[in-house]
C-alpha positions as CSV (number, residue, x, y, z in Angstrom):
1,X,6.5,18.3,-18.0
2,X,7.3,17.8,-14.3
3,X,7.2,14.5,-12.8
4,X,5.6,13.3,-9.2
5,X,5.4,10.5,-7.3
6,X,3.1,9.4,-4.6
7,X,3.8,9.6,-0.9
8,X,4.2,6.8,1.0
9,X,0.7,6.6,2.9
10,X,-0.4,3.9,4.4
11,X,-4.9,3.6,3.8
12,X,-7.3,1.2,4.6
13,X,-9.6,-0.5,2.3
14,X,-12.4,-3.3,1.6
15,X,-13.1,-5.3,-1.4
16,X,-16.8,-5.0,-2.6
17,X,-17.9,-8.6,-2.7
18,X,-22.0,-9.2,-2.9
19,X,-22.0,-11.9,-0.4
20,X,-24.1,-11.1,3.1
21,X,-20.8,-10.6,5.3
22,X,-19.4,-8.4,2.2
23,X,-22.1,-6.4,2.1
24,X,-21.8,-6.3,5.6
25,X,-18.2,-5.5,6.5
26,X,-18.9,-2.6,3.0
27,X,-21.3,-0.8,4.9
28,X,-19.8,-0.5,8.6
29,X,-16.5,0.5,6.3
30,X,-17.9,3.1,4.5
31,X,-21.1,4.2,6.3
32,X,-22.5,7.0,5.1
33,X,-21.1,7.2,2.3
34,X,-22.7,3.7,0.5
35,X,-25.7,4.5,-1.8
36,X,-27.6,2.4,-3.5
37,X,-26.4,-1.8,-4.0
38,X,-28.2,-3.2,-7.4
39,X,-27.0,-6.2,-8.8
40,X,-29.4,-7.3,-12.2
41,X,-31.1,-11.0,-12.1
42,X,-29.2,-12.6,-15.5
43,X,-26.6,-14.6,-15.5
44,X,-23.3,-13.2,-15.2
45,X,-24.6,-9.6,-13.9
46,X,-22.2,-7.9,-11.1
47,X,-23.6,-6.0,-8.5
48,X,-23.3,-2.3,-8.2
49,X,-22.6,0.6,-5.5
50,X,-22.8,3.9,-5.4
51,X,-19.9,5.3,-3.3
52,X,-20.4,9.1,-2.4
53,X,-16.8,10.9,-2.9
54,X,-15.4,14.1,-2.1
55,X,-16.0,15.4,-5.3
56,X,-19.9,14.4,-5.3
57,X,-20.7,17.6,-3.9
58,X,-22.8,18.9,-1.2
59,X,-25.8,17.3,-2.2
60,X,-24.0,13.9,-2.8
61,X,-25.0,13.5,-6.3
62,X,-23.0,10.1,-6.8
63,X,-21.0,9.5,-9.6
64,X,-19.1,7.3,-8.8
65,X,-20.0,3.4,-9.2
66,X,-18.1,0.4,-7.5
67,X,-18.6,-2.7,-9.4
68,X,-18.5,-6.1,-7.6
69,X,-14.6,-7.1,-7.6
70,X,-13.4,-3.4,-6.9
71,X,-11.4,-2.4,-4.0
72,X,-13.1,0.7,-1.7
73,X,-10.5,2.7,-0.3
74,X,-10.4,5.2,2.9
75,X,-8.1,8.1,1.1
76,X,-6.2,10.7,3.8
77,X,-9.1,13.1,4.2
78,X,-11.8,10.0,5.4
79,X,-13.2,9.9,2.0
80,X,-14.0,6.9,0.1
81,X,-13.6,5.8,-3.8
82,X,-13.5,3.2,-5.8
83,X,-10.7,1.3,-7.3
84,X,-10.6,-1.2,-10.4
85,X,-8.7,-4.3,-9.2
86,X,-5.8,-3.9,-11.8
87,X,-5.4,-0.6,-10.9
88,X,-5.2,-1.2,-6.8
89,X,-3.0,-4.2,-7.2
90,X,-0.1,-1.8,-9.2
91,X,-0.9,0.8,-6.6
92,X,-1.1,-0.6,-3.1
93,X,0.5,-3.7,-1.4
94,X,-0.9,-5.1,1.6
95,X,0.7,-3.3,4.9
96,X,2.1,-5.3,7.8
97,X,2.7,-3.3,10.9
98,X,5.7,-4.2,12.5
99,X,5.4,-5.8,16.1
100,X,8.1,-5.3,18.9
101,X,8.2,-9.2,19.3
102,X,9.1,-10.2,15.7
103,X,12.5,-10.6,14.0
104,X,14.2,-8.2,13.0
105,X,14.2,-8.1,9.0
106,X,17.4,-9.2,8.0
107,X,18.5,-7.6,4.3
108,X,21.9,-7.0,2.8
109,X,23.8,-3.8,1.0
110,X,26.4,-3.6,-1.4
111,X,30.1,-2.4,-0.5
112,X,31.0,0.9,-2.2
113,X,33.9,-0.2,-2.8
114,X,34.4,-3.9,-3.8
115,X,30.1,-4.4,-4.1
116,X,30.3,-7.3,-1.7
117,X,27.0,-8.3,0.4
118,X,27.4,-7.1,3.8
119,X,24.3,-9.0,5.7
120,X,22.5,-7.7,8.6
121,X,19.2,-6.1,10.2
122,X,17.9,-3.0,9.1
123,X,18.4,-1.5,12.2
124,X,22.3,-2.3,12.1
125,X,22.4,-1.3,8.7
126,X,20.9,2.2,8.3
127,X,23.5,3.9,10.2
128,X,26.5,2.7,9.0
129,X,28.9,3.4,5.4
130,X,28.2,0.7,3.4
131,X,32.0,-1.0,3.3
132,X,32.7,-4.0,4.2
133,X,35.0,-5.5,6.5
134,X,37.9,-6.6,3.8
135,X,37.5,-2.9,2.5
136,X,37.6,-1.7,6.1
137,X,41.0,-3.4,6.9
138,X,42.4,-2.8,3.5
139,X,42.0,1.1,4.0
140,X,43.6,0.9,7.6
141,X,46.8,-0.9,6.0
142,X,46.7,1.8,3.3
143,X,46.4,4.2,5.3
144,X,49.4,3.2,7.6
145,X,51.5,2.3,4.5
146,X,51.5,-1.3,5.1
């Protein structure tokens, strides 16, 4: 069996939750593609929505029900489904674009050779060997036989 994993793909999404301004940002997310709402009068009921996906067809025959709770996503293609909460919290994580006016994420690396932290930004880090200065001026003194 061959193995895949997903690409790293940034989507937008919306929690389905039956309150007005829910219902309201769910529809001007999904548009067109938001059936039918239900929610039953007993105690405990969750509401329902149809979301049309892709692979409703041409005549939009919808399949697939979001229950109250579940996360509506925007896939690559514009399409919409629905996804359980336990299944979209192991899948996504929430996205922060990066602005030109914050600071620069600072990580750290191991050394190759002696696995010492070498800290820094990710910027400085990504473009050089990962050794650190002791290593650096050890392999110069070797080098020159001192």
């Amino acid at each position: 069996m061959t193995k895949y994993r997903t690409k790293s793909v940034v989507i937008e999404a919306v929690r389905f939750e039956y309150t007005l301004n829910g219902l309201k940002d769910l529809r001007e997310f999904v548009g067109d593609s938001l059936g039918i709402i239900t929610k039953a009068r007993h105690p405990g009921a969750r509401a329902e929505a149809e979301i049309i996906t892709l692979e409703d067809g041409i005549k939009s025959q919808v399949a697939h029900v979001a229950t109250e709770g579940d996360w509506i996503v925007k896939g690559i293609q514009g399409e919409f489904y629905p996804i359980k909460p336990d299944i979209f919290e192991e899948t996504y994580e929430l996205y922060l674009r990066a602005s030109r006016m914050t600071t620069p994420t600072t990580t750290t690396v191991k050394c190759l050779n002696c696995g010492a932290d070498i800290p820094g930004t990710i910027g400085e880090l990504i473009n050089i060997a990962p050794i650190c200065e002791d290593c650096r001026r050890t392999r110069k003194k070797v080098k020159r036989g001192v």
